[in-house]
C-alpha positions as CSV (number, residue, x, y, z in Angstrom):
1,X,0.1,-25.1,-21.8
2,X,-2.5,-22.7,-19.9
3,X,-3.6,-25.6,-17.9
4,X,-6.9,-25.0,-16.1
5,X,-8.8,-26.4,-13.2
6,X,-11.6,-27.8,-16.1
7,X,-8.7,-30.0,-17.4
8,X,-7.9,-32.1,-14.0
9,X,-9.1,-35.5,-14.3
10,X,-8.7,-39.6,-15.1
11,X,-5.8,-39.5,-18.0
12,X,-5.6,-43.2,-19.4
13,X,-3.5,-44.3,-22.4
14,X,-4.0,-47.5,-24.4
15,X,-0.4,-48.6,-25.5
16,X,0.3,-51.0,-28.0
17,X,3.2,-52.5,-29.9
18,X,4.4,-53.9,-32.8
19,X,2.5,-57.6,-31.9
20,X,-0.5,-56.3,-30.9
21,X,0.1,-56.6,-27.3
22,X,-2.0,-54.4,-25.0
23,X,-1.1,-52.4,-21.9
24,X,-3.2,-49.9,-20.4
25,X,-2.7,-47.0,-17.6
26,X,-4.4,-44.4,-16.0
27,X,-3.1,-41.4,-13.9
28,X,-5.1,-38.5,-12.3
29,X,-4.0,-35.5,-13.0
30,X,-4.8,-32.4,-10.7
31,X,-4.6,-28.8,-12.1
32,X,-5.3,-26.7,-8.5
33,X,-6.7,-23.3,-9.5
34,X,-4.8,-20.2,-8.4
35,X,-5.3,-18.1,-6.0
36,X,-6.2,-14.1,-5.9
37,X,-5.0,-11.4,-4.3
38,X,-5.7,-7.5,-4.0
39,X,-3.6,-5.1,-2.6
40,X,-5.2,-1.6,-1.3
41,X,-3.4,1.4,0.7
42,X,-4.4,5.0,1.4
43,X,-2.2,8.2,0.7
44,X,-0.7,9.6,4.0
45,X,1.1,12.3,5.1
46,X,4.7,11.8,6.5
47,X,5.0,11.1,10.1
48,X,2.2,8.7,9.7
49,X,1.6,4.7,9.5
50,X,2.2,3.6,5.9
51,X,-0.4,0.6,5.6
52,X,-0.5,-1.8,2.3
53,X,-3.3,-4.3,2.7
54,X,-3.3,-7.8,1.3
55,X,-6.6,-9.6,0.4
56,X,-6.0,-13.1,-0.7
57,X,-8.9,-15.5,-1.9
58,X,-8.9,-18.9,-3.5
59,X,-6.8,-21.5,-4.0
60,X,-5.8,-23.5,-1.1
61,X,-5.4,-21.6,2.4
62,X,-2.2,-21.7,4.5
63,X,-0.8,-18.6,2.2
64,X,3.1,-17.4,2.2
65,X,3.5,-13.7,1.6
66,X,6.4,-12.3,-0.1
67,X,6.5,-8.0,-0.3
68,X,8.7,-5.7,-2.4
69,X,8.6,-2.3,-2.1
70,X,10.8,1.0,-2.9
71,X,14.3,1.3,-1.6
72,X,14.6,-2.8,-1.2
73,X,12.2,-2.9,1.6
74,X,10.9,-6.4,2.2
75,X,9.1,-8.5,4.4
76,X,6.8,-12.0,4.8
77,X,3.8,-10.7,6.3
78,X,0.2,-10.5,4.9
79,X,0.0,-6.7,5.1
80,X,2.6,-3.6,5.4
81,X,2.6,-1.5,8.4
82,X,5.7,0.9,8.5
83,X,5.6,3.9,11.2
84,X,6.5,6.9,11.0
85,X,6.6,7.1,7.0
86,X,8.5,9.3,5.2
87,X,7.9,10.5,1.6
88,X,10.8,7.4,0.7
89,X,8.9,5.0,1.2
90,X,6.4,6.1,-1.5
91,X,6.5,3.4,-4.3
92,X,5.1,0.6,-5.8
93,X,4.5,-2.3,-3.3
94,X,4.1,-6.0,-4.5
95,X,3.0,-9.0,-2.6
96,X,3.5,-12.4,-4.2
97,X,1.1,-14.7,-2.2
98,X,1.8,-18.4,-2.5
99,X,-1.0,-21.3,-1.4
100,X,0.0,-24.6,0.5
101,X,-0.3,-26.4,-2.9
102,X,2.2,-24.2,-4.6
103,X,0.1,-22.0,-6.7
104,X,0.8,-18.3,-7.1
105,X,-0.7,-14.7,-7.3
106,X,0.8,-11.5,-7.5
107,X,-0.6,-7.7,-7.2
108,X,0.5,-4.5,-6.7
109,X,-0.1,-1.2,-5.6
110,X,1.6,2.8,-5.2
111,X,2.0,3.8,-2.1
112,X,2.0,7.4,-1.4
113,X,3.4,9.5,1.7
114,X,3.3,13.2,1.1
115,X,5.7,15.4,2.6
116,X,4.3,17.9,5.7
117,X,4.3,21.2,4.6
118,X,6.7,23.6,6.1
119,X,5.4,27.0,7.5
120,X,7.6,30.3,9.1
121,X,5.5,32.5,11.6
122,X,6.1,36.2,12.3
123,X,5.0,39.4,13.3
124,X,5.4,43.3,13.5
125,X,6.0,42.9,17.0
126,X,7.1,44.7,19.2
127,X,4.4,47.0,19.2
128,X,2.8,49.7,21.2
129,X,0.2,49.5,23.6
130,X,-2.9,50.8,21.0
131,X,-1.8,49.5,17.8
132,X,-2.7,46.4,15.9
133,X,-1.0,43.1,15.7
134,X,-0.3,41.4,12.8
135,X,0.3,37.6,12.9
136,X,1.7,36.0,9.1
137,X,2.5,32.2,8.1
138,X,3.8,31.7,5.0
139,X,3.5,28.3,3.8
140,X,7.4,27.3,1.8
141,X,6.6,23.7,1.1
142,X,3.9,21.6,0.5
143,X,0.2,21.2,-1.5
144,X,-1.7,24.2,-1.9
145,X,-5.2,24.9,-0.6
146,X,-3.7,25.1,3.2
147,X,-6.2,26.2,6.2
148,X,-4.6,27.8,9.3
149,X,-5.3,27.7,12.7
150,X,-3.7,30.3,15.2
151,X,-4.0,29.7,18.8
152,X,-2.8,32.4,21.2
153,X,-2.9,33.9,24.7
154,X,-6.3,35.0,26.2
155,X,-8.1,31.9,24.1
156,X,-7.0,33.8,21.0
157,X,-7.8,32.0,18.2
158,X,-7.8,32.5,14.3
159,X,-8.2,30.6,10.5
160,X,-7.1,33.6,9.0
161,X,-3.4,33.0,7.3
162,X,-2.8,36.7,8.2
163,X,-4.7,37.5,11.4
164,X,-4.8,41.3,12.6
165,X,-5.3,41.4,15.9
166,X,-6.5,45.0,17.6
């Protein structure tokens, strides 16, 4: 049990029976090491490329990839890449990475793909020549700490959520 690399080697046994007759044998016996694998991703925002990285080292090259992920996604390449992600394909992600000798690793990682935010625009237009205008985006989904930018006729342009324009 818990075999190791340290433990591969010349195995020989000495056997005997019950007249004292002698046989010997020897075997080699190889105990390949595993390999590693780490899996790394960034947090996106829905529309974008979901990436899920693989990074396998060790053991003996010529790896198979195996990938798990949310909603029974799958697939048999070293990394992810899935366009146009939506916030269901958030989840964990696990590779299993196999070597040419057989040996296995296995790591996992959450995935995250944040929904866009949703915004409605308005006004108190129609106004009269003279008075001010007054431009308002209210922001009915997503994370809060939003920054604006208005872009209008003339070069008009704003940060302001609210912008009053005279």
């Amino acid at each position: 049990a818990n075999a190791t690399p340290a433990m591969s080697g010349l195995y020989s046994v000495t056997v005997t029976d019950s007249k004292g007759c002698v046989a010997n044998s020897s075997v080699q016996a190889t105990v390949n090491p595993n390999p590693t694998v780490q899996t790394t991703t960034t947090e996106i925002c829905a529309g974008s490329t979901l990436t899920v990285n693989s990074t396998p080292s060790g053991g003996t090259p010529g790896y198979n990839y195996v990938w798990s992920g949310p909603n029974g996604y799958s697939a048999s390449t070293q990394s992810v890449s899935r366009a146009n992600a939506t916030p269901a394909m958030s989840g964990l992600y696990t590779v299993t990475v196999t070597d040419t000798k057989g040996c296995v690793a296995n790591s996992s990682v959450q995935a995250i793909v944040n929904p866009n935010p949703t915004v409605q625009s308005s006004s108190n237009s129609p106004v009269c020549v003279g008075n001010q205008i007054t431009l308002f985006a209210t922001p009915s989904s997503g994370t809060p700490g939003f920054t604006y930018s208005w872009t209008g006729p003339n070069n008009y342009t704003s940060s302001l959520q609210n912008p009053v324009i005279l």
